[in-house]
C-alpha positions as CSV (number, residue, x, y, z in Angstrom):
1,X,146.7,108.8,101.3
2,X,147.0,111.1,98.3
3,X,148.4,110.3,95.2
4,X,148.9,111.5,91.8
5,X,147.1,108.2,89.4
6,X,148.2,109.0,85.9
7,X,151.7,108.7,84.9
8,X,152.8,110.7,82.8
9,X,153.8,108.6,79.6
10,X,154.4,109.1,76.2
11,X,151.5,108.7,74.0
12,X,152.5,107.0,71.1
13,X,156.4,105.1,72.2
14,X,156.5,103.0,75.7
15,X,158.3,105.6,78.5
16,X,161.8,105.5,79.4
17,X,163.6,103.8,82.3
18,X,164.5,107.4,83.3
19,X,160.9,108.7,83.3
20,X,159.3,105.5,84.9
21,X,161.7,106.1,87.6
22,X,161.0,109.7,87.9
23,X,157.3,109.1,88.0
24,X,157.4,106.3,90.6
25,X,159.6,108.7,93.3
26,X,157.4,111.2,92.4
27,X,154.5,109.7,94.0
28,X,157.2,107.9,97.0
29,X,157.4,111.3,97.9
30,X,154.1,112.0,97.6
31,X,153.1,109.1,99.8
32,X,155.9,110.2,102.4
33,X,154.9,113.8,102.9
34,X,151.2,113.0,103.2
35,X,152.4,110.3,105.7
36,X,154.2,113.7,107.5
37,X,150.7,114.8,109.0
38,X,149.8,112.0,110.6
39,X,153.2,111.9,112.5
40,X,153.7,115.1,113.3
41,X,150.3,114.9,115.0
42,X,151.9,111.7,116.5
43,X,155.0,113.7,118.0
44,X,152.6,116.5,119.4
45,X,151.2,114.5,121.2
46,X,153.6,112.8,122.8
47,X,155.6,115.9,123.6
48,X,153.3,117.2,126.8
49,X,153.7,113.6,128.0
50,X,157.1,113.5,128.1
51,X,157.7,116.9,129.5
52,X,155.2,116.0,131.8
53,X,157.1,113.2,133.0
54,X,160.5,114.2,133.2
55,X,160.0,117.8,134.8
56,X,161.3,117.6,138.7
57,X,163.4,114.9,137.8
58,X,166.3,116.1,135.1
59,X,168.4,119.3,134.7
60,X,165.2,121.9,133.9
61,X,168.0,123.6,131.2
62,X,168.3,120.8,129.3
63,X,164.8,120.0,129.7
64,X,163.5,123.7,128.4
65,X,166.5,123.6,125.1
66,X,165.4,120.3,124.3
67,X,161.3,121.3,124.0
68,X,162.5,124.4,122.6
69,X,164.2,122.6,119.8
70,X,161.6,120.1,119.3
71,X,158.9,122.3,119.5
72,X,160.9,125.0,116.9
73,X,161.5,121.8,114.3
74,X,157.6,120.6,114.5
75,X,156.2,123.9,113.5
76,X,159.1,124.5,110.7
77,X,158.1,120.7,109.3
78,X,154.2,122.0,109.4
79,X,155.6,125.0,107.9
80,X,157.0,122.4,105.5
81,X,153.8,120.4,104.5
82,X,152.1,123.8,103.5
83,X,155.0,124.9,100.9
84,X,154.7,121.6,99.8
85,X,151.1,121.5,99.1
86,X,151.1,125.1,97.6
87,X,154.6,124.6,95.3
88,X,154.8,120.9,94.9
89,X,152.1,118.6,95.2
90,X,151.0,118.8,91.6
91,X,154.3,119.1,90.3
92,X,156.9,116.8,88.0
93,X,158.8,114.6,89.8
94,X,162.7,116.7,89.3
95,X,160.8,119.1,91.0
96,X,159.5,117.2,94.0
97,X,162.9,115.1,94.2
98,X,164.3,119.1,94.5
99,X,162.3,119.3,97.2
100,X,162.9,116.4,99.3
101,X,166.7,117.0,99.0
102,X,166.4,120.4,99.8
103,X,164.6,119.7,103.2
104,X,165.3,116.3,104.4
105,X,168.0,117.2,106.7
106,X,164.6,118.3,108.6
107,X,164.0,114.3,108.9
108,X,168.1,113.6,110.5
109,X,167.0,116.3,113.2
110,X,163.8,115.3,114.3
111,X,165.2,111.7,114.4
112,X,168.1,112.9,116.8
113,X,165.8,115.0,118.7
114,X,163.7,111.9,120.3
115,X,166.6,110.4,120.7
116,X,167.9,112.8,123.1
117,X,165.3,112.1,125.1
118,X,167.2,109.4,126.6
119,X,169.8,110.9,126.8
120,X,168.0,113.6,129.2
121,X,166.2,110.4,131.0
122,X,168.8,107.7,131.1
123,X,169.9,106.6,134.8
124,X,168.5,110.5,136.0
125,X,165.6,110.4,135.9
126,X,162.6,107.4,137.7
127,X,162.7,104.2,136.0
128,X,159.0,104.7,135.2
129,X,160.2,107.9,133.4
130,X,162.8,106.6,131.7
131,X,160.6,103.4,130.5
132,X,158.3,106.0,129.1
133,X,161.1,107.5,127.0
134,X,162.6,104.1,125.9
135,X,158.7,103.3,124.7
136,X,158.5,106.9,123.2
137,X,161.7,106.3,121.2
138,X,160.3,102.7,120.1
139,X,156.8,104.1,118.7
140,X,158.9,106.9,116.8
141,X,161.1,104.1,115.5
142,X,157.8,102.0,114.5
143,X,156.0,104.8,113.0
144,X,158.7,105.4,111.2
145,X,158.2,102.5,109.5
146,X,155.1,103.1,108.0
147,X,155.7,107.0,107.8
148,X,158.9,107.3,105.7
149,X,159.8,103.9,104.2
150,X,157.9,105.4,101.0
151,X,161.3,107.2,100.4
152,X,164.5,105.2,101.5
153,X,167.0,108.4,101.9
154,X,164.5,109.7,104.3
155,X,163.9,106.7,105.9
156,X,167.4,106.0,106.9
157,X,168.6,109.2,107.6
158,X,165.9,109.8,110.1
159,X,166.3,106.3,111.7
160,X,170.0,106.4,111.7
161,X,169.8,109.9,113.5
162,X,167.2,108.1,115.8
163,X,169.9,105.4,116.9
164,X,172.8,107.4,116.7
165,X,170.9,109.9,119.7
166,X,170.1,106.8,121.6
167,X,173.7,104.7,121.5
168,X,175.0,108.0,122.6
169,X,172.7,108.9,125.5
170,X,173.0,104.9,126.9
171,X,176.9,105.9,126.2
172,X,177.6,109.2,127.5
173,X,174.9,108.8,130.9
174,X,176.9,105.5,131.7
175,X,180.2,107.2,131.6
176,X,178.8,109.9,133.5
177,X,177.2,107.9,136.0
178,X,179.2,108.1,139.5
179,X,179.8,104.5,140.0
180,X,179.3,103.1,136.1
181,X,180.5,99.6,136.8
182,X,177.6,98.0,137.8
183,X,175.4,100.2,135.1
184,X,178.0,98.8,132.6
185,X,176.4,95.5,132.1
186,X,172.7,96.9,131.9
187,X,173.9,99.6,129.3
188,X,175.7,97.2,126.7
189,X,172.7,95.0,126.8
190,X,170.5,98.4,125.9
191,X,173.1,98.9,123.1
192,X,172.8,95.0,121.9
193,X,169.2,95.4,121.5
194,X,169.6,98.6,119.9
195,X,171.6,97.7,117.4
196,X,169.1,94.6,117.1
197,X,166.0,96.9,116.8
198,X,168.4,99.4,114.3
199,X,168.8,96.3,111.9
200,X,165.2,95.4,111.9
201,X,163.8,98.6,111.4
202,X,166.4,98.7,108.3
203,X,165.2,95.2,107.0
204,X,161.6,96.1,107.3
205,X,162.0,99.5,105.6
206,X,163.5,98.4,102.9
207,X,160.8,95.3,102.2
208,X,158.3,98.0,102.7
209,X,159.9,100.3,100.7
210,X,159.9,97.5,97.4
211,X,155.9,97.2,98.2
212,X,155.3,100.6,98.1
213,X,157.8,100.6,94.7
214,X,156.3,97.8,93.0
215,X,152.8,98.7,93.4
216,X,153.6,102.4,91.6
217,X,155.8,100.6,89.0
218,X,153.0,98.0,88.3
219,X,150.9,101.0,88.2
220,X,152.7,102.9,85.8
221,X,152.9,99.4,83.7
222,X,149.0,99.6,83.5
223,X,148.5,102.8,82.8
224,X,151.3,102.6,80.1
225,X,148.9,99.8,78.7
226,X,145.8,101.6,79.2
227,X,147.2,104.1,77.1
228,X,148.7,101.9,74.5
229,X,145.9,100.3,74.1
230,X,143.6,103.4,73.9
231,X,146.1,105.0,71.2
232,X,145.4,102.0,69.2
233,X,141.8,101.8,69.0
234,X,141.4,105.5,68.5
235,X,144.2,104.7,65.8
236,X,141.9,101.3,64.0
237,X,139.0,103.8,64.6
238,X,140.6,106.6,62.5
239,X,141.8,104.0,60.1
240,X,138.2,102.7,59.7
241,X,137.3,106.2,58.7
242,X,139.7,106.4,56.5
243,X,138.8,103.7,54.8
244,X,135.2,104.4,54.4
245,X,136.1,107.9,53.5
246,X,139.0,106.5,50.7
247,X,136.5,103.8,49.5
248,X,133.3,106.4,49.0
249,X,135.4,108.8,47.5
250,X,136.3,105.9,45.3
251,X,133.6,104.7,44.4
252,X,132.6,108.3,43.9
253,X,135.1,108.4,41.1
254,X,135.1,105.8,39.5
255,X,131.5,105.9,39.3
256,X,131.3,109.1,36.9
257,X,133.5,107.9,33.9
258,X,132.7,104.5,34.5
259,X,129.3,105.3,34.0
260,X,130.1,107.9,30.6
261,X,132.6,104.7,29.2
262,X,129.2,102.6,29.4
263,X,127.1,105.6,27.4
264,X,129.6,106.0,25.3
265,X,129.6,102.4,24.7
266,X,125.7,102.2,23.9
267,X,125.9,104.9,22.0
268,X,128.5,103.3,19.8
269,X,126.5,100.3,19.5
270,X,123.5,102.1,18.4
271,X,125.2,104.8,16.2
272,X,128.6,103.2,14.7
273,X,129.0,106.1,12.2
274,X,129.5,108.4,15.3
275,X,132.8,106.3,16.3
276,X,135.0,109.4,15.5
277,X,133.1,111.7,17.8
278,X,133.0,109.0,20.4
279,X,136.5,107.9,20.7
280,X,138.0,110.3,22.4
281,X,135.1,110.5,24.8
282,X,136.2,107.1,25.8
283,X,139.7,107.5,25.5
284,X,139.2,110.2,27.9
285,X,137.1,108.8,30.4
286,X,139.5,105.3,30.3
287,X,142.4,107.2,31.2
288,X,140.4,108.9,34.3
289,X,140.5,105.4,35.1
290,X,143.5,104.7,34.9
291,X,144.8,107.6,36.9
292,X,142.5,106.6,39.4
293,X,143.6,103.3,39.7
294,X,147.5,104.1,39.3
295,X,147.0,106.5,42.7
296,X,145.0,104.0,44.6
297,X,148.1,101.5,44.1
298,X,150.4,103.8,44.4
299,X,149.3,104.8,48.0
300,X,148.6,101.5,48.7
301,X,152.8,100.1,47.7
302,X,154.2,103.0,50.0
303,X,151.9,102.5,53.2
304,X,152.4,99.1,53.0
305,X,156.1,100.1,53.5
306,X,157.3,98.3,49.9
307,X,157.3,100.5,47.6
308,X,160.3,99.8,45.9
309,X,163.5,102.3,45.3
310,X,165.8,101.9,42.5
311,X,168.9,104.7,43.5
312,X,170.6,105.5,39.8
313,X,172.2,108.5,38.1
314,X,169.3,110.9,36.7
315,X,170.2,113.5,34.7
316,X,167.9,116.7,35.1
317,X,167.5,118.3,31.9
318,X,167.1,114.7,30.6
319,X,164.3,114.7,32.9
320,X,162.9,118.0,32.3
321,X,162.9,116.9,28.8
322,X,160.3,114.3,29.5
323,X,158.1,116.3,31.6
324,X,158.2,118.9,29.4
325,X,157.0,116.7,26.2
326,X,154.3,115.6,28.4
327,X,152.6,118.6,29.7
328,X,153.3,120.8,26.8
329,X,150.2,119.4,25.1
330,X,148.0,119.9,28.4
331,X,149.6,123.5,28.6
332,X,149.3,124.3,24.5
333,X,145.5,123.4,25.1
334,X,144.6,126.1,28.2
335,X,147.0,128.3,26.2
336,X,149.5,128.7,29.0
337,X,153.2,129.0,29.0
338,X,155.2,126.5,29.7
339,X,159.1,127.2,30.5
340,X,161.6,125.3,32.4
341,X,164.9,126.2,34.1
342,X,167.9,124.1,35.0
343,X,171.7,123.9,34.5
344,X,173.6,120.7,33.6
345,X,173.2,118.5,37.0
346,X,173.1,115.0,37.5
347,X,171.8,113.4,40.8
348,X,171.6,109.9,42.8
349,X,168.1,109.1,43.0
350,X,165.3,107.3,41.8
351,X,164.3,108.3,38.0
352,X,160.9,106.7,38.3
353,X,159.9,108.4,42.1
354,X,161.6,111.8,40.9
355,X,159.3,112.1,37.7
356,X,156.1,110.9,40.1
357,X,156.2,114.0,42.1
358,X,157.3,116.7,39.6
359,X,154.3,114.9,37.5
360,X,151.5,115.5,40.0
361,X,153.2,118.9,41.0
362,X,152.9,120.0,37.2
363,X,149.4,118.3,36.8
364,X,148.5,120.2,39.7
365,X,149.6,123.3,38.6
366,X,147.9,122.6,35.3
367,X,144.5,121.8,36.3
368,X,144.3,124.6,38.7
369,X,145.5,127.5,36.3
370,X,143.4,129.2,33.9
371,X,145.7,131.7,33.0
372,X,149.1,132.2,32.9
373,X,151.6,129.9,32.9
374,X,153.7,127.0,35.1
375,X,157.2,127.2,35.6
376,X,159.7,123.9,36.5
377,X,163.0,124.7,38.0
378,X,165.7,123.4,39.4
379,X,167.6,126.0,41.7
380,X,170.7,125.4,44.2
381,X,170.4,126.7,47.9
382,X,173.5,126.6,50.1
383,X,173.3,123.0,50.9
384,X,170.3,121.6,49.5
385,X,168.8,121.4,46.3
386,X,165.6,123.1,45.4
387,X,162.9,121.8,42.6
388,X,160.3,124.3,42.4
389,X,157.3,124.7,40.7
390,X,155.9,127.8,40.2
391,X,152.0,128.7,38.4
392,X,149.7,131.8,38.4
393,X,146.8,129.7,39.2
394,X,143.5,130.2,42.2
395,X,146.3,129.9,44.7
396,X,145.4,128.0,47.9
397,X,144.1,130.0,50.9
398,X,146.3,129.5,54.4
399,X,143.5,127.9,55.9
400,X,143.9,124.5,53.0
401,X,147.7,124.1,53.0
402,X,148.0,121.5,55.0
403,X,144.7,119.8,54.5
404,X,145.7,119.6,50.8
405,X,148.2,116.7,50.9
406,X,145.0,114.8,53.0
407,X,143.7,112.1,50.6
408,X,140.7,113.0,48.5
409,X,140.8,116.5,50.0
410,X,139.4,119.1,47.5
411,X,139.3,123.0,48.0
412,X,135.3,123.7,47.2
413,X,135.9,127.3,46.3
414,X,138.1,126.4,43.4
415,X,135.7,126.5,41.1
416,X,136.2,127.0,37.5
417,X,139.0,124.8,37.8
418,X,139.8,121.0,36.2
419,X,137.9,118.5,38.7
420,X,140.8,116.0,40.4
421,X,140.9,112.9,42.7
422,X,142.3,114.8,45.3
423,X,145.1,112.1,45.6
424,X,148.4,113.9,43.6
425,X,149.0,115.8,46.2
426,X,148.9,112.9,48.9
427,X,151.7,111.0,46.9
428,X,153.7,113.8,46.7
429,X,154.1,114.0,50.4
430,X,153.9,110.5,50.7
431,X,157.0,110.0,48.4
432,X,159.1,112.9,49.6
433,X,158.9,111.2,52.9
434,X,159.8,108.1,51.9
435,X,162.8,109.8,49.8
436,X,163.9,111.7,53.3
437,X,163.3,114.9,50.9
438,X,161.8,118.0,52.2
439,X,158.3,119.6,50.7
440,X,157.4,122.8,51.4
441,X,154.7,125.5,49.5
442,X,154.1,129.0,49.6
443,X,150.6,130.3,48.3
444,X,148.5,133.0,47.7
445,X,144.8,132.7,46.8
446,X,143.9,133.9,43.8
447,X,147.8,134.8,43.1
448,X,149.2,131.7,42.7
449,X,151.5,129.1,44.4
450,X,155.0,127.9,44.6
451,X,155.7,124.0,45.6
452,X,159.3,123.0,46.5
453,X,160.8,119.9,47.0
454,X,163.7,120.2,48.6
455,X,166.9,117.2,48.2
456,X,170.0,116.9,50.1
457,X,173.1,118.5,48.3
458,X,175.0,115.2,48.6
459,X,172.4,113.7,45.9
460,X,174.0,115.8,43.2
461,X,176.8,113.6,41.6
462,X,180.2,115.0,40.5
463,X,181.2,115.1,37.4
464,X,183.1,112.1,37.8
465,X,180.5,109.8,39.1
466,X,178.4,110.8,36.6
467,X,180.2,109.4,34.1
468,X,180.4,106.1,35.8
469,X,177.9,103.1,34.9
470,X,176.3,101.3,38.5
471,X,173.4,99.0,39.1
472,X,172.1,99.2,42.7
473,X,170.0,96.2,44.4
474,X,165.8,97.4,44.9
475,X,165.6,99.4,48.0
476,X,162.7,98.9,49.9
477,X,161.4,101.8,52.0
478,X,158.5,101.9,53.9
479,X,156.2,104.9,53.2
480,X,154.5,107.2,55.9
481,X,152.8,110.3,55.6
482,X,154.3,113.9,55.8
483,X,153.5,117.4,56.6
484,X,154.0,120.2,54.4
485,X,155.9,123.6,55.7
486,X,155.6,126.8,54.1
């Protein structure tokens, strides 16, 4: 018996009532029409026996349109097995469902067809011929049993057929018969057990049919499993990486200005009158530090889901202020322009997240310009708000933009350029995500780039509510990691 093994589930979420249940009929029907061989083999050879048997002794007519039918149906239903095993055999389960339903009226008329062999046989033909049909008729009711209860609609339309052919041959013969009185008594006794041997084959089918069910369903539960749990390790596998890859690059940098804060310290021991050269050597390398250290907890807060959100009003020039006292030192030094654009807006957000990712945005614009200039703006789009941030730096070739917002992920060929953690970028996406903002970044190597963050118009306040004083409890959000989109 051939069946498909693998369900098909989702990979990451457990699988829907509605695709378990597509899966598990899929391979029902898969167990009924490899059961179809088997049987037809069955009825072909039981044909020449019971042509053999009741030729001489019933009208040859009916005899020749009833092998003619037979005989037409089991070569349509081999027919059948072949368009199955061509067209549907390896496909989804809607399709093989399609299938079944377009074809299983096939089933209803083989199932009448033995049954008329009674009613060519009954009370016309020998008794030994007509106990041969009546044993015929019980192995096709049998066989159905282990044949088709895979697939319940088939089941019982091809035993009801079955029945329905027999109760009317015991029926119609009797009230043909010349003198049916005394076959009266034999024929409602045929019909009793009938109806006996109907309900049983009913009773069974449907027990057999919850075996064949359960097993599939407790199939697809383990495979389910198998693949939960194999999602899982390969996920604690990547996570090891990660965190052998996030504490060497670490340790990687802290190490260098950890290392210059303790020369600088010796040397400051030794040579006290060279404190004004050495200062800012050390002021330097403690803030590397400190950046370092502010990322690595910063990462750590939003994938540990509670990194905390404070919703207020923030008022964008306000804001642009800030930034731009900050970086207008870092740009005045590389002798690069500095501008930034925005009209009078106020929006419903976080002060504190907001000014984290135009921060590493601008810082990494900064470091990777040489020439040039950064721009901060603040355009309106239809129905979203834009913050942009625009430089004339290396540019990042296609190839890097979405490895970029990887932790620790440096492009080698910028060379020439500030050295970085490789860990602004990461929170960037890490907090638009958690913000339900959109990033996005267009860039050219050695032209530039453009990063955009992109807010929901509905965060821009009226005029009105911006006029209006609120406090608004933490919000805790739990963090996950984006994908940019150019």
């Amino acid at each position: 018996m051939l069946v498909d093994t693998q369900p098909a589930t989702h990979q990451h979420l457990p699988a829907s009532p509605e695709v378990r249940d597509q899966w598990v009929n899929a391979q029902l029907i898969g167990v009924l029409m490899d059961n179809m061989v088997p049987s037809l083999l069955a009825a072909t050879l039981a044909l020449p026996v019971l042509i053999f048997m009741m030729a001489g002794e019933v009208d040859f007519v009916s005899l020749l349109i009833w092998t003619g039918l037979l005989v037409t149906m089991l070569v349509y239903r081999y027919r059948l097995i072949g368009i199955y095993q061509l067209r549907y055999d390896s496909s989804e389960g809607p399709q093989r469902m399609a299938f079944v339903e377009r074809y299983q009226w096939t089933w209803g008329v083989m199932g009448f067809l033995w049954g008329g062999g009674v009613m060519l046989s009954y009370l016309k033909a020998s008794p030994a011929t007509q106990f041969v049909c009546g044993i015929v008729v019980l192995g096709q009711g049998l066989l159905t049993l282990t044949a088709f209860s895979a697939y319940l609609p088939v089941f019982r339309r091809y035993v009801h057929a079955l029945v329905l052919s027999v109760f009317l041959g015991l029926a119609l013969n009797t009230l043909r018969a010349t003198d049916p009185t005394p076959m009266a008594e034999q024929s409602l006794a045929l019909m009793a057990l009938l109806m006996v041997f109907w309900w049983l084959l009913l009773v069974a089918g449907n027990r057999l049919h919850q075996i064949y069910r359960a097993s599939f369903e407790l199939q697809f539960s383990n495979q389910e499993l198998i693949d939960s749990l194999t999602q899982q390790t390969r996920a604690s596998i990547r996570a090891v990486a990660t965190k052998n890859r996030f504490l060497a690059s670490a340790a990687h940098d802290l190490r260098q200005p950890v290392h210059a804060l303790s020369l600088y310290a010796d040397w400051l021991a030794t040579e006290p009158e060279m404190a004004r050269d050495i200062s800012p050597r050390i002021l330097q390398s403690t803030r590397a530090i400190n950046e370092l250290f502010d990322s690595l907890f910063d990462l750590t807060r939003i994938d540990a889901g509670n990194y905390k959100v404070r919703l207020q009003n923030v008022d964008v020039l306000q804001l642009f202020a800030e930034l731009a006292t900050q970086f207008e030192p870092v740009a005045a030094g590389k002798s690069l322009k500095f501008r930034t654009y925005a009209k009078p807006t106020t929006l419903w957000a976080d002060p504190v997240v907001l000014r984290r990712i135009l921060g590493n945005l601008l810082s990494n614009a900064f470091r990777h310009t040489r020439r040039g200039g950064v721009l901060l703006g603040l355009r309106r789009r239809e129905d979203v708000l834009v913050f942009e941030v625009w430089d004339t730096g290396v540019g990042i070739a296609r190839e890097h933009q979405q490895a970029i917002f990887q932790e620790f992920f440096r492009v080698s060929q910028h060379q020439g350029t500030e050295d970085s953690l490789g860990l602004g970028l990461t929170i960037v996406s890490k907090l638009t995500t958690l913000m339900g903002y959109q990033l996005a970044l267009s860039s050219e190597a050695e032209r530039g780039s453009v990063f955009r963050v992109l807010l929901p118009a509905y965060t821009q306040k009226s005029e009105k509510s911006a006029l209006e004083t609120a406090t608004t409890p933490d919000v805790v959000v739990p963090g996950s990691a984006a994908q940019a989109s150019g």
